[in-house]
Every structure is written in structure tokens, then in C-alpha cells.
C-alpha positions as CSV (number, residue, x, y, z in Angstrom):
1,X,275.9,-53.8,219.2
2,X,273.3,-54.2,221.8
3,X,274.0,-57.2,224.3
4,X,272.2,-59.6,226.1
5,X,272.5,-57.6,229.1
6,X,270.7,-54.4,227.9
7,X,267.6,-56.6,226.5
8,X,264.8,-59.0,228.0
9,X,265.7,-62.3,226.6
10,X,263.9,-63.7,223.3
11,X,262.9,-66.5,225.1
12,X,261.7,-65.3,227.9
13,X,259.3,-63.5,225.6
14,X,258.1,-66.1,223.3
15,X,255.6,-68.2,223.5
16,X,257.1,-71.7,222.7
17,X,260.7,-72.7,222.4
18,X,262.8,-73.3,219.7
19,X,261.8,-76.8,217.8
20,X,264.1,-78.1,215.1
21,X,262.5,-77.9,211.8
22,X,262.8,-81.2,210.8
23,X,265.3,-83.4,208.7
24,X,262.7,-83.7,205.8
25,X,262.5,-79.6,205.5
26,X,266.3,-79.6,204.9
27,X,268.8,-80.6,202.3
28,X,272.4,-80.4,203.2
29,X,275.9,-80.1,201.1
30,X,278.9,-79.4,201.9
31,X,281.4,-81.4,204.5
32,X,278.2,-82.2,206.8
33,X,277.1,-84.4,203.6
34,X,280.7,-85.8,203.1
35,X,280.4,-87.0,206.6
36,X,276.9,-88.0,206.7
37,X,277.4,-90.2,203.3
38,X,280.7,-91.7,204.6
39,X,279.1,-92.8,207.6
40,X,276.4,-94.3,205.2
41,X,278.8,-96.1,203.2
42,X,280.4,-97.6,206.5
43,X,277.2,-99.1,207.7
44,X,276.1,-100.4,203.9
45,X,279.4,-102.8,204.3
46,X,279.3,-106.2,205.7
47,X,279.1,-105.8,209.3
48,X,275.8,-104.4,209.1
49,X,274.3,-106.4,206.7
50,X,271.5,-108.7,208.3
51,X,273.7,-111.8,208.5
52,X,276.0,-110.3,210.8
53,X,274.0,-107.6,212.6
54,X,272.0,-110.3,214.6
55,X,274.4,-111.7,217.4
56,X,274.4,-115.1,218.3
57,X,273.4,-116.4,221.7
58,X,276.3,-115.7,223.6
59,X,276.3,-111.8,223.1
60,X,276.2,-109.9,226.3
61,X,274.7,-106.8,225.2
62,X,271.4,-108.1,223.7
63,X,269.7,-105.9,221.4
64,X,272.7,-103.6,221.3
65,X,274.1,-103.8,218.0
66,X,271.2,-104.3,216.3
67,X,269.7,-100.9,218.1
68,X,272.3,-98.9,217.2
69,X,272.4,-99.9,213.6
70,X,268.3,-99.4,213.3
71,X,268.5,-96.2,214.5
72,X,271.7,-95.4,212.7
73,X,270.0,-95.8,209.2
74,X,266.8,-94.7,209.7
75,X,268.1,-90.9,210.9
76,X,271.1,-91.0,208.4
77,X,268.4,-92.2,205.8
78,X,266.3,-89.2,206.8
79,X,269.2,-86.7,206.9
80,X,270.7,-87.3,203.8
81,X,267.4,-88.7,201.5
82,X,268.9,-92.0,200.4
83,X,267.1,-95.0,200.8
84,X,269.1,-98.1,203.3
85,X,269.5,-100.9,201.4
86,X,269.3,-103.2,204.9
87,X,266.9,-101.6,207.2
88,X,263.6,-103.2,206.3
89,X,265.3,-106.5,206.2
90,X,266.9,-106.0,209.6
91,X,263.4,-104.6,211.0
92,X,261.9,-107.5,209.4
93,X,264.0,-110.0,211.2
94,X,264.2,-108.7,214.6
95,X,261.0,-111.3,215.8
96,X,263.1,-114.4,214.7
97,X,265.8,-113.5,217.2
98,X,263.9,-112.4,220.4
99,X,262.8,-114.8,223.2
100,X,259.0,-116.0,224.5
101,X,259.0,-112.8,226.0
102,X,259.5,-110.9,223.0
103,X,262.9,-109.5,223.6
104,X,266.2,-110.3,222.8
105,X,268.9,-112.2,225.2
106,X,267.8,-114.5,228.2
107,X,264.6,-114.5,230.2
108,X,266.0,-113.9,233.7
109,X,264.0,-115.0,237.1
110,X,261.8,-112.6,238.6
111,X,263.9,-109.7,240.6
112,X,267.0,-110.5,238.8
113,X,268.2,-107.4,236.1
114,X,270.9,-107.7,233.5
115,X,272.1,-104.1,233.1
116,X,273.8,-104.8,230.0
117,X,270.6,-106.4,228.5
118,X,268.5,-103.3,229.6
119,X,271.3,-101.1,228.0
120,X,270.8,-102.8,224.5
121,X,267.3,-102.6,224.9
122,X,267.3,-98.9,225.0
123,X,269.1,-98.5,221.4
124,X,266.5,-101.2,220.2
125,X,263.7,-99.0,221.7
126,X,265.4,-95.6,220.2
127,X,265.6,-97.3,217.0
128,X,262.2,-98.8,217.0
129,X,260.8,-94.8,218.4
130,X,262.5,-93.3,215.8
131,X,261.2,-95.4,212.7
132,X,257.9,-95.4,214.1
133,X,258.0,-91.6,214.1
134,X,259.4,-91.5,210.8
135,X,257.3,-94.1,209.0
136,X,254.2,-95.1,211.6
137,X,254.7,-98.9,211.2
138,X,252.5,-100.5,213.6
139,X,254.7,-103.5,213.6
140,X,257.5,-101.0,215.4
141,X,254.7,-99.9,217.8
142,X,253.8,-103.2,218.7
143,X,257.6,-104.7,219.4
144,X,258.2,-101.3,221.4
145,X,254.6,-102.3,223.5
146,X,255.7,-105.9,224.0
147,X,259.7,-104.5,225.1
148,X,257.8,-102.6,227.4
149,X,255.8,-104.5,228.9
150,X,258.1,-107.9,229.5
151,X,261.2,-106.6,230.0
152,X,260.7,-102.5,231.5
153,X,258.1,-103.0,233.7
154,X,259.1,-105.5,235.6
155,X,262.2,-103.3,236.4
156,X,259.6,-101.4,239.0
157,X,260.8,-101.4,242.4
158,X,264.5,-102.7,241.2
159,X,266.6,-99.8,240.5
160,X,266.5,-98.7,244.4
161,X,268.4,-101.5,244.4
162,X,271.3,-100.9,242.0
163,X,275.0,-101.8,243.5
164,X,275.6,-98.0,243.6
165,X,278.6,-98.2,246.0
166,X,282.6,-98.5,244.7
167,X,282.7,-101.6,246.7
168,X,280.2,-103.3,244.6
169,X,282.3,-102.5,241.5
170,X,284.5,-103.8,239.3
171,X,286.9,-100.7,238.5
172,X,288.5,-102.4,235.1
173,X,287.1,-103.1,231.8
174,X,288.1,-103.0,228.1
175,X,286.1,-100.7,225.2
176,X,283.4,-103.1,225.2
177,X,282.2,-104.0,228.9
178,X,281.7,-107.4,230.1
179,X,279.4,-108.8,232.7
180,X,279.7,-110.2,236.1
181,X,278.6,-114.0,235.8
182,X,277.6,-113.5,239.6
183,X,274.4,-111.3,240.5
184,X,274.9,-108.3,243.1
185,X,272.2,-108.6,245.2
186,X,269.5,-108.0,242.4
187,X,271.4,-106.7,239.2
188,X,274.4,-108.7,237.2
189,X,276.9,-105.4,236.6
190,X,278.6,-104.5,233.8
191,X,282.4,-102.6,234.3
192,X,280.6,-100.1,231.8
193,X,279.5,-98.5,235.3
194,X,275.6,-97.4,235.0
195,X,274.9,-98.7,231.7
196,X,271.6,-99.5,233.2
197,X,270.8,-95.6,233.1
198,X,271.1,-95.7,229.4
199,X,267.8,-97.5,229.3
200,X,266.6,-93.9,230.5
201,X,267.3,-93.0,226.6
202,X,265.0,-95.3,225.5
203,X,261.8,-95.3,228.0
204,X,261.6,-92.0,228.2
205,X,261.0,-91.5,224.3
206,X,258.7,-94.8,224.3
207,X,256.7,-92.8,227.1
208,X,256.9,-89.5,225.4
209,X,255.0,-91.7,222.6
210,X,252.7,-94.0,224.2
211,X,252.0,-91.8,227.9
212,X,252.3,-95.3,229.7
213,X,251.4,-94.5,233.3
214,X,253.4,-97.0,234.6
215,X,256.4,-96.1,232.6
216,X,255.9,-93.1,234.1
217,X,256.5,-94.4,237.5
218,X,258.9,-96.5,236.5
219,X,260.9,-93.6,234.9
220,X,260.7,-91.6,237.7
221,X,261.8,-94.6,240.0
222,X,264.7,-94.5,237.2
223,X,265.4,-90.7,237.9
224,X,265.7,-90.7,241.3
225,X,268.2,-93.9,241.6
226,X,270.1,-92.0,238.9
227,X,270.2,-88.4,240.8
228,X,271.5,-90.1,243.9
229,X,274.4,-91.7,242.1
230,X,278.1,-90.6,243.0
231,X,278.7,-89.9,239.0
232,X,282.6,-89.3,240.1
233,X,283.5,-91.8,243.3
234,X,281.9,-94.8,241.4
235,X,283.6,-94.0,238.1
236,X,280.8,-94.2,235.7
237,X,281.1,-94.5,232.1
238,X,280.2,-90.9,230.7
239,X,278.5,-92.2,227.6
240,X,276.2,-94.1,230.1
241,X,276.1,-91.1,232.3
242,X,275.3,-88.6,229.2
243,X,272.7,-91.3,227.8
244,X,271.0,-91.2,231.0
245,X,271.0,-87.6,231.2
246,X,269.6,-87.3,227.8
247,X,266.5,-89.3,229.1
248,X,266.4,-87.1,232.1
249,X,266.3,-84.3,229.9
250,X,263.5,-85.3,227.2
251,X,261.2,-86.1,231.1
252,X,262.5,-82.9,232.3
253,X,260.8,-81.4,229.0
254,X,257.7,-83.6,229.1
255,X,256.6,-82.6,232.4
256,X,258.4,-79.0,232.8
257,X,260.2,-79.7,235.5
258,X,262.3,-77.1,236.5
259,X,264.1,-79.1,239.4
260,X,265.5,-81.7,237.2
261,X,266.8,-79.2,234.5
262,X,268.8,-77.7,237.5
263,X,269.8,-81.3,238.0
264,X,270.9,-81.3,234.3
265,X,272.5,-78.5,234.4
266,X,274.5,-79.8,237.4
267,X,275.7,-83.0,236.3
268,X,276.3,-81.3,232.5
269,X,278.9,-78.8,234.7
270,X,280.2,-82.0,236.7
271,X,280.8,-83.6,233.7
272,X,282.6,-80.6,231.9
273,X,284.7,-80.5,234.9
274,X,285.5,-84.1,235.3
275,X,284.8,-86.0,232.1
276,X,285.8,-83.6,229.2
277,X,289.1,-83.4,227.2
278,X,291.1,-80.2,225.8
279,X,289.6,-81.3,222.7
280,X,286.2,-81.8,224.3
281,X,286.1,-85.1,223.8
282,X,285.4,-87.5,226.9
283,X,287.3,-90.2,229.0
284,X,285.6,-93.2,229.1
285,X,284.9,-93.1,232.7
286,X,285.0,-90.5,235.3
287,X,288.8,-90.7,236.6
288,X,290.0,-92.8,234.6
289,X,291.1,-91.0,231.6
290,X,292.5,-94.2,229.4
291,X,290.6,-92.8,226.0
292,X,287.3,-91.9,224.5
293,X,284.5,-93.0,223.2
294,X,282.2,-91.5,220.6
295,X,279.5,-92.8,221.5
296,X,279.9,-90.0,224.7
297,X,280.6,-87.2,222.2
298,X,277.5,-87.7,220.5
299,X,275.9,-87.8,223.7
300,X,277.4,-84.3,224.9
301,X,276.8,-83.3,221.3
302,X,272.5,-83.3,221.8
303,X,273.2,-82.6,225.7
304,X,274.8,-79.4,224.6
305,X,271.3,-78.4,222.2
306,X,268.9,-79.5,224.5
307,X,270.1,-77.1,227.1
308,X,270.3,-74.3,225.1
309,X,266.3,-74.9,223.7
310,X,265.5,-75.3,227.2
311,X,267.8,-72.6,228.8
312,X,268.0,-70.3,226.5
313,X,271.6,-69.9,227.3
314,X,274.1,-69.7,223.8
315,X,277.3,-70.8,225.3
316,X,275.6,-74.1,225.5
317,X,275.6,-73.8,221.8
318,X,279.0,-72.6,221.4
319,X,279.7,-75.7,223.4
320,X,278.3,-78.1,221.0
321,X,279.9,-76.4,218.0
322,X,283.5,-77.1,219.8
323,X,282.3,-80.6,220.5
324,X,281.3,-81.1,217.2
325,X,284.0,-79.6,215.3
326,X,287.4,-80.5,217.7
327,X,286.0,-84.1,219.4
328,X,283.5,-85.7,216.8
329,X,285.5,-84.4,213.7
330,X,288.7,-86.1,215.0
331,X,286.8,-89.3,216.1
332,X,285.6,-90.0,212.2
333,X,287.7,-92.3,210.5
334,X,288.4,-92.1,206.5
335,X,286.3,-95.3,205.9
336,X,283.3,-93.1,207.9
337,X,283.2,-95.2,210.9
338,X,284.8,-93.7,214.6
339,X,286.9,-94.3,216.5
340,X,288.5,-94.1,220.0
341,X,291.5,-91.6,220.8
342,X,293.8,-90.8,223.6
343,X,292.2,-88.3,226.5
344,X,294.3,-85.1,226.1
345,X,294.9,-83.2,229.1
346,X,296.1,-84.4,232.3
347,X,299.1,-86.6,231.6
348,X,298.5,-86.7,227.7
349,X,299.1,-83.6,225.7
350,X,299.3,-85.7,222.1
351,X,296.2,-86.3,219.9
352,X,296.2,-89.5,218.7
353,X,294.1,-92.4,217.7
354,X,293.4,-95.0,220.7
355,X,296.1,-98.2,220.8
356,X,294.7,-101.9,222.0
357,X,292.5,-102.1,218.4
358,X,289.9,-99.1,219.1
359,X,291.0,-97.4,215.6
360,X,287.1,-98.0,214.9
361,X,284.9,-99.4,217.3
362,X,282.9,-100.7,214.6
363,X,280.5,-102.5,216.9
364,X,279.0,-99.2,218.3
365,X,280.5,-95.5,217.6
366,X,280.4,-96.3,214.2
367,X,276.4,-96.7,214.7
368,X,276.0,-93.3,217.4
369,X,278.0,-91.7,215.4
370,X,275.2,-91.4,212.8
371,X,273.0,-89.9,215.1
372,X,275.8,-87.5,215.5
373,X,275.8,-86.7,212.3
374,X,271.9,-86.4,211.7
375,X,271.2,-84.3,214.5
376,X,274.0,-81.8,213.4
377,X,272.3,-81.9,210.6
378,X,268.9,-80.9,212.9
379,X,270.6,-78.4,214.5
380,X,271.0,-76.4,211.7
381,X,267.6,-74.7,212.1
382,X,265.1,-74.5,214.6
383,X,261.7,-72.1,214.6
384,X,260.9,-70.1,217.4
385,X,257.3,-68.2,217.4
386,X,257.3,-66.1,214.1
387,X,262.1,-66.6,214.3
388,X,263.9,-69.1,212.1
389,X,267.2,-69.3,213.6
390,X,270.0,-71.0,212.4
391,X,272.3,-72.5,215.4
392,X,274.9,-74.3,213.4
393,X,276.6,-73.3,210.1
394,X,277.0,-75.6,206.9
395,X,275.7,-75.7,203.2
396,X,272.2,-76.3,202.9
397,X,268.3,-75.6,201.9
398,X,265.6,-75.1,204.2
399,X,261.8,-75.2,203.4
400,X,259.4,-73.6,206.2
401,X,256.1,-74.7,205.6
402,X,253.6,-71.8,206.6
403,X,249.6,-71.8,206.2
404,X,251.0,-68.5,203.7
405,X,253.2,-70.7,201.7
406,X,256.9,-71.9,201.6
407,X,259.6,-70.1,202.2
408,X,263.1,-71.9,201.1
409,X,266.2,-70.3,202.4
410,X,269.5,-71.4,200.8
411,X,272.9,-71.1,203.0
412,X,276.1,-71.1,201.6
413,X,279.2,-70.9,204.3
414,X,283.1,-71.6,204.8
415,X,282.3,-71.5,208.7
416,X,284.3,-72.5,210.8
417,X,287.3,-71.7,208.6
418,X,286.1,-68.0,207.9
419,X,283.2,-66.0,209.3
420,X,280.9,-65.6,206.5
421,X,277.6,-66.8,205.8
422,X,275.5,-65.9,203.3
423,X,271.3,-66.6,203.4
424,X,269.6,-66.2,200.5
425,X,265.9,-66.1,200.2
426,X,264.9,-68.4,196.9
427,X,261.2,-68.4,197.6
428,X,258.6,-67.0,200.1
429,X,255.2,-65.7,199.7
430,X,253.9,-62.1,200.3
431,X,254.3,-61.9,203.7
432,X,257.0,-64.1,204.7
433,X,259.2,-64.7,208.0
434,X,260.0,-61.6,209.5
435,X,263.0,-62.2,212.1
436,X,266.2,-64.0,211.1
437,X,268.7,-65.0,213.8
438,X,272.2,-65.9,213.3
439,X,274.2,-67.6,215.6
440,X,277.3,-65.6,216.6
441,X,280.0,-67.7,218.9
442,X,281.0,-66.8,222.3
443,X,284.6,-66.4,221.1
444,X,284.0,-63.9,218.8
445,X,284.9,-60.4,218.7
446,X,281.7,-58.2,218.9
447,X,283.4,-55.4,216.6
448,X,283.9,-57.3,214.0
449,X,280.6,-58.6,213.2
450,X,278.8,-56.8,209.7
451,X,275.5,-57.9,208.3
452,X,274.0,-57.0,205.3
453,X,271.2,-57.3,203.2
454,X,271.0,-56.8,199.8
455,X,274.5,-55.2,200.2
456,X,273.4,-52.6,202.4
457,X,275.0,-52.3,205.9
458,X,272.3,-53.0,208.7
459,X,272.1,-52.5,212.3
460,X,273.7,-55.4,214.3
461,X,271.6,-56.5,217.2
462,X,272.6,-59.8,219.4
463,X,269.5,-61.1,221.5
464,X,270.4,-64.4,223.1
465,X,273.7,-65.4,221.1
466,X,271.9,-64.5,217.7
467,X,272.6,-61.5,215.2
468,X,268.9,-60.9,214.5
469,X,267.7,-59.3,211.1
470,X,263.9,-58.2,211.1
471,X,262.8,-57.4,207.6
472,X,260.3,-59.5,205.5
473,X,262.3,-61.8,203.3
474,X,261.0,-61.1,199.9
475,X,262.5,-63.6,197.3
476,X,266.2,-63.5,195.5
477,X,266.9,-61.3,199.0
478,X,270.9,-61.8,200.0
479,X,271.4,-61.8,203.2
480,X,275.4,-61.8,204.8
481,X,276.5,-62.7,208.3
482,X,281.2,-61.5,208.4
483,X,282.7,-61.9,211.7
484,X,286.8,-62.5,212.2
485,X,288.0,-65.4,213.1
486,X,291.5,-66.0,214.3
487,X,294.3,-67.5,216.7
488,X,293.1,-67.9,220.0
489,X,294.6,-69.2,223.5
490,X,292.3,-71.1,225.8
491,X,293.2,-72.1,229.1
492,X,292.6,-75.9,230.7
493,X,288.7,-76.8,231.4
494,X,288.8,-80.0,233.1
495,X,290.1,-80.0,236.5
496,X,292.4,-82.6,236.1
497,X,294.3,-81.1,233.6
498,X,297.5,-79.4,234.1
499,X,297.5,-75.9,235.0
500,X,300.5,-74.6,232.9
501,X,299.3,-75.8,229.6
502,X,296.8,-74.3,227.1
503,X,295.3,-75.3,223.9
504,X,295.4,-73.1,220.5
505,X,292.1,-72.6,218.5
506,X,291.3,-71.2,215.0
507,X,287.4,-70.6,216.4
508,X,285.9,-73.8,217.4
509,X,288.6,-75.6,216.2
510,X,291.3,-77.3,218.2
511,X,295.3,-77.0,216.4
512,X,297.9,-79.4,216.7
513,X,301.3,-79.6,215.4
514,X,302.4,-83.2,214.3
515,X,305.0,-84.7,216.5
516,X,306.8,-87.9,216.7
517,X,309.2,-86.8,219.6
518,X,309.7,-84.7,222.0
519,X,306.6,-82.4,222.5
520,X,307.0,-78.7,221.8
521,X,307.1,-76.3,225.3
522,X,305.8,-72.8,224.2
523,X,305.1,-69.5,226.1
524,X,301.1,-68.7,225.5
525,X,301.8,-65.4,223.5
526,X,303.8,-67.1,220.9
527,X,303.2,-65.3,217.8
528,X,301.5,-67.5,214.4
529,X,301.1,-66.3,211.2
530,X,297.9,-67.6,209.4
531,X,299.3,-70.2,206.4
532,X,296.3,-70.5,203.5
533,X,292.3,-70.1,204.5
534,X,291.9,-73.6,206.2
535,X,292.2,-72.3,209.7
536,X,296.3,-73.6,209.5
537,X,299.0,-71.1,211.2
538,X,303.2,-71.5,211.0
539,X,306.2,-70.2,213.1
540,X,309.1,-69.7,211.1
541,X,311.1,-69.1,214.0
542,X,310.8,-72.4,215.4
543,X,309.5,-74.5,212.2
544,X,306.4,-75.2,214.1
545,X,303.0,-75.9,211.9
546,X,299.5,-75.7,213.3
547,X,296.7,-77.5,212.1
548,X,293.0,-78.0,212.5
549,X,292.4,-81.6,214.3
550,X,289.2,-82.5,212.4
551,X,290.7,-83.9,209.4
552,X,291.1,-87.6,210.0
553,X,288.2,-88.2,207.8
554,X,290.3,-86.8,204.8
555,X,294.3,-88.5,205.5
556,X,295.2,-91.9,204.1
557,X,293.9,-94.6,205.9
558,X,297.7,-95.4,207.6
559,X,298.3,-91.9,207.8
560,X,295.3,-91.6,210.0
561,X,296.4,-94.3,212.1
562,X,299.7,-93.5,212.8
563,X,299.2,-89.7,213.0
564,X,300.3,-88.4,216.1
565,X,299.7,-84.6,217.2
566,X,300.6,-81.9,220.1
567,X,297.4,-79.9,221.1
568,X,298.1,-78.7,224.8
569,X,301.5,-76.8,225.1
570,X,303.3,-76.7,228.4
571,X,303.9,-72.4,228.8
572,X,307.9,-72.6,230.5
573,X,306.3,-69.1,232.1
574,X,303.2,-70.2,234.1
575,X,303.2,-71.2,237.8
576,X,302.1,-74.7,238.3
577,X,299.7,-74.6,241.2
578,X,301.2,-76.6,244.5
């Protein structure tokens, strides 16, 4: 099998890099649709209906909710091809609930910043970016225009000024952050630490639209306050840390920087270190590990794919396929909404939904969460030069659109409970795609990959993480991708987390064995037998049962709830560092 090593890198050699082929060039089944249409359902109900979406004057994050549900529906509606029953209504009442100024929330005196009002503003803006991509309303152009101008631009010159210092802070706060009622020199602060990076999110996809020159400087005002930031001795909020990477990244890509993408790539590895679960989930801030958000997961989630199309490295994507499977797969509740759960790792090795009412944050992961969900669904296949190459796994269709014709490529897979996937070609014209790539884990066993086409064993050759087939796909062509997966150890990845313990995967999934006691103390080499195909092992020897962690969306609503489940193991035989 040839290796990474032994070759010059795909993407070193081609010309552009990978681009995601587009939510309306694919049609998804399977669980993805399950979750996807769940999530749906959850923000069809009442609380996101336009009665309740707006808030009243009082809210302290101004254009927040109503963001985060826009851009919710307008990607899920893309994803999955079903029309919202709400959005136009909310879109169309948006200019009855914004100030003079032509946002939402209070019209502050010159020099003074609300971080929490810039931090909504971002999600409005995303949502707003994102229906004008889809749809090209000039009504969404126009409010984005107007945002911009009243509210961003006079942030020039202000974020040099952020209280950037632990002093300054207010190191408390519950799942939603409040504000200080007192200004800190220039900026009221919110406990959610450097929310106002978030609006990073948002400009930088209103500039990658409109090339404003002085968003430009503003952002890059933005990125340099943000790259000076103590990520770990302030205690940030990781989602607001991730969100403002995100931004950084989509500049980074704009203008080819290659200094901030080392930037990325550093606070990505800080974050791994510091911010990240056993189940690659997140704590809510950086050292204080009290339970997660989803709205972070999703952020890791793209983080993780944007490397990888700007790195070319496919442990970022192997990353994002734990993330998605072990942290967001937990996180979905079986109404479709998410939910907050315990950090597991440093003093907490039991899985379990968050106490204190976070079951379902309704009034935000429940919104990210469909962007989640919608850009899984993107990730599914991206083109690269004359490549289609398929990153994540999961029933679906794809149409690729050539000047030649259509080519539609149908993928049918039990992934990530087995290792097959099979591609087959149901239309293509004469001279069709000619390189197929694969994604094949980090985790897995090189000698027991097999591909074949048309039932013929081919050649298996891994360029960049991907199992590469180079054939023209003619139609009814069958195409099979076989690689083992089983029971696998993996040691502690955040710092914090205690030395002696270990987690047990079935691939990118994360096991745990239900407790409602005392937590189970095993040596790392304990031996499982596998119990049915769903990635599930047993012990006889000590009645212990193992179990994939990414079913919440499937138990009974009170068995969801109350579930309560061992997935890092204290081994009796390890030496715990002094």
C-alpha cells in the first residue's frame, strides 16, 4: 500500500483545492437524514415560530436568537430539500424589530461596544450571508449593508481596546452569559469571555461577499486583537474562541495568508490540548471544565475541514469524524434539539447529560447544531482538479455537473459500524471522472483495506488519507471500499486529563458502559468480545457492556435524561505521573 511518505502530496500537485460540491448536488439518507430531519422538526415547533423568535427589549444578546434560527433553516432547508414553514416570515419581520440604526438592541454612544450585541449580530449576519447566497434577495443584501455600516464599522479603532486582562473579568457565568451593567473602559463584557470575536464569523463572510475595504481593515484590526489574546489565562469561552477562529480561517483563505494558517493551526493544537474532552467534546471555557456546549462542537466540527482543505493534512479529517460521531452524536437530544453534557476527563470519567436545566439549550445549540448537521452533510464530497473525493461516509447521491454531462454517484455504507462502502456509478457520460478517492481513517489498519471494482481486486494506493481508484467511471460501475474496524485503546489527549485512564473506541466511536455506582477500574488490555454489528462489545468475566455513545437521539426521552455512562477507565497498572 503505498504511503504518504513514498509520494508527492495530491495537493501539492493540484491546481486548486478541494471545494465542497454543494448541498444542492447531493441527496442524503440514512442516519445523517434522521438527524438532519429531527433537527428540522425541533425548530418547526413553537419556539421558533415568529412570535417567539423575536425577543423583547430586554434581551441581552440582540440579534442572537433570531441569527441562529435564520441560518439554521436556511442550510437545513438546503441539506435536506424541504421547504421552512417560518423563514420568510421571520426574514420578513426582522425590519420591525431593529433600531434607527438598522440593527437590533440599543443604540450605544460613540466609543462604547456591547460585546454581546456584536456577538448576535454575527449569527444575524451568517444568517442573512447565507440566504443571500442561497436565494440572492436583495433585501438580505441591503440589511447585511446597513449592519455593516452602523454597527461594524464604527467598531474601528475599538478592539485594541478590549479588557483583555484576567483582572478585567468576571470568571463566573451560567450557560447563557450575562452582561456587565458597568462599561470597561470602552466595551460592556460578557462572562462568555471574547464573545466579541465571534463577530469575526460574521464580517469576514459579509467581506468575503461585498470586498468592503474598510471591513477589511476593520477585520484585520479584529485579527490582531484576537491573536494577542491569552486564549488559556483569561478563560475564554471555546465556542467564542472556535467562532473567532473560523473567521480567521475563511480571511486566512481570502487573502492566502500563510502566517495566520500557522496561527490556526496553533490555537486549533492549543485548543485540542486545553479545551477538548475524551469524547472530543469541549468545556465551556478554557479551565474551567463545568460542561459543554454544542455550539463549540459544531465549531471544531468545520475547524477540523477547513484545515484539512487548506492543509492538506487527513488527520484533521479523522479528527472531525471523531468529533462528529463521539461529541455531536451524544449532544443530539431525541426531540432533535442539543444539549449540554458533563466534560469527561479530568475529574469526570461518566458521560452524562449536563444538570442545572442544560438537557437542551433550546435557545442556541439547538439552532448551531443545524449547521452541524448541514455541513456534515457538505463534507461528504468535495472536487479537487479532475478528483471527487468523498471525506465523510453516509447514504447518499451525488450529481457532478461537468461541461461533458452529469455524472451521479450513489453511496450506500454502514460506516462507522463496519468498514464497507460501496460507490456506484448510475450515470456519467463518455468520458467521465477519472480519479476516485476514499477517505481511509488514521486508525485503521493498512492491511486490511481491499477495493474493488466491478468485483475485481484492484491495487490499493493511499495519497493524502485517500484510497484512490483511477479508472473512468462508466455507468452501473460498482465500486467497494472493506477496511476492519474493531476495539481500540486510546490514551488521554487533553492535558488535564488524568494520566492513568484511557478511553475504548469501536473506530471513531467512543464506548461507555452504563453505570449508576461505583465506576468500573480496568487494566487497558482487557479483552471484549464484539456483541451484534452496532459497534457494541461484552465481558462475560466481569458482566461489563460496551456501547457506542452516539445514541441519545434514539433512547426514550427520560432514558436520555437520566442515562449515565463510564467512558474513561482508570488502568489499576499505569503510573500516575507525580
Amino acid at each position: 500500500m503505498a504511503s504518504n511518505d513514498h509520494r508527492v502530496s495530491a495537493f501539492a500537485r493540484a491546481k486548486h483545492r478541494p471545494s465542497p460540491l454543494g448541498l444542492s448536488q447531493i441527496r442524503i439518507g440514512g442516519e445523517l437524514l434522521k438527524r438532519a430531519s429531527r433537527n428540522f422538526d425541533r425548530l418547526e415547533e413553537a419556539n421558533y415560530h415568529p412570535a417567539n423568535v423575536f425577543q423583547e427589549a430586554g434581551y441581552s444578546w440582540p440579534g442572537d436568537m433570531e441569527g441562529r434560527t435564520i441560518l439554521a433553516l436556511t442550510l437545513l432547508a438546503q441539506a435536506t430539500g424541504r421547504e421552512p414553514q417560518h423563514l420568510n416570515a421571520i426574514l420578513d419581520g426582522l425590519g420591525q424589530h431593529c433600531n434607527a440604526r438598522g440593527y437590533m438592541g440599543r443604540i450605544l454612544e460613540l466609543g462604547l461596544f456591547d460585546e454581546q450585541q456584536l456577538s448576535g449580530h454575527s449569527w444575524l449576519l451568517r444568517g442573512l450571508c447565507e440566504h443571500y447566497l442561497w436565494t440572492g434577495s436583495t433585501a438580505d443584501l441591503e440589511r447585511i449593508e446597513t449592519i455593516t455600516n452602523n454597527l461594524l464599522l464604527p467598531l474601528r479603532g475599538g478592539y485594541a481596546a478590549y479588557p483583555a486582562r484576567p483582572e478585567d473579568r468576571k470568571q463566573s457565568g451560567e450557560a447563557i452569559g450575562s452582561l456587565d451593567t458597568d462599561p470597561s473602559g470602552n466595551w460592556y463584557s460578557s462572562t462568555d469571555i471574547g464573545c466579541a470575536f465571534i463577530t469575526l464569523d460574521g464580517a469576514t463572510q459579509v467581506y468575503q461577499i461585498t470586498r468592503n475595504p474598510q471591513l477589511g481593515e476593520l477585520i484585520e484590526e479584529m485579527i490582531a486583537a484576537y491573536l494577542s489574546l491569552d486564549f488559556v489565562g483569561l478563560s475564554c469561552q471555546t465556542h467564542a474562541t472556535l467562532s473567532g477562529l473560523r473567521g480567521l480561517l475563511r480571511y486566512c483563505e481570502q487573502t492566502k495568508s500563510q502566517e495566520l494558517l500557522s496561527e490556526a493551526e496553533r490555537i486549533w493544537a492549543l485548543y485540542q490540548n486545553e479545551g477538548m474532552t475524551e469524547n472530543h467534546a469541549n468545556y465551556n471555557w478554557f479551565g474551567r471544565p463545568h460542561w459543554t456546549e454544542p455550539c463549540a462542537i459544531v465549531d471544531s466540527l468545520l475547524v477540523a475541514m477547513i484545515l484539512w482543505r487548506l492543509t492538506g493534512d487527513p488527520q484533521r479529517i479523522t479528527e472531525a469524524h471523531d468529533i462528529y460521531y463521539s461529541a455531536l452524536g451524544h449532544a443530539q437530544r431525541p426531540n432533535g434539539g442539543f444539549g449540554c453534557d458533563t466534560c469527561v476527563g479530568s475529574d469526570e470519567l461518566v458521560l452524562s447529560s449536563a444538570s442545572d436545566g442544560l438537557f437542551e439549550a433550546w435557545w442556541c445549540c439547538t439552532m448551531r447544531g443545524a449547521e452541524g448537521l448541514a455541513r456534515a452533510v457538505e463534507s461528504l464530497a468535495y472536487v479537487c482538479d479532475d478528483s471527487i473525493l468523498l471525506p465523510f461516509y453516509c447514504d447518499a447521491e451525488f450529481d457532478l455537473l461537468r461541461a461533458d454531462g452529469k455524472t451521479t454517484l450513489a453511496v450506500a455504507t454502514d460506516y462507522p459500524y463496519s468498514g464497507r462502502v460501496t460507490v456506484t456509478v448510475r450515470s456519467a457520460p463518455g468520458n467521465g471522472c477519472q480519479r476516485l478517492g476514499l477517505f481511509l481513517p488514521g486508525w485503521v489498519n493498512g492491511d486490511t483495506v481491499r477495493l474493488t471494482v466491478k468485483d475485481e481486486a484492484q491495487p490499493i494506493e493511499v495519497i493524502d488519507g485517500f484510497v484512490h481508484a483511477d479508472l473512468p467511471l462508466e455507468k452501473d460501475m460498482r465500486l467497494e471500499l472493506q477496511f476492519d474496524i474493531g476495539l481500540r485503546t486510546v490514551g488521554m489527549q487533553n492535558r488535564h486529563s488524568r494520566e492513568d485512564c484511557f478511553t475504548l473506541r469501536h473506530g471513531p466511536l467512543v464506548l461507555g458502559a452504563s453505570t449508576t455506582g461505583k465506576t468500573h477500574v480496568l487494566a487497558s488490555d482487557t479483552a471484549f468480545e464484539p456483541s451484534g454489528n452496532r459497534g457494541s462489545y461484552t465481558n462475560a468475566q466481569q458482566d461489563l457492556s460496551l456501547k457506542p455513545v452516539n445514541d441519545m437521539l434514539d433512547l426514550p426521552d427520560n432514558i436520555a435524561r437520566s442515562i449515565r455512562r463510564q467512558v474513561c477507565f482508570s488502568d489499576p497498572t499505569a503510573t500516575k505521573a507525580t
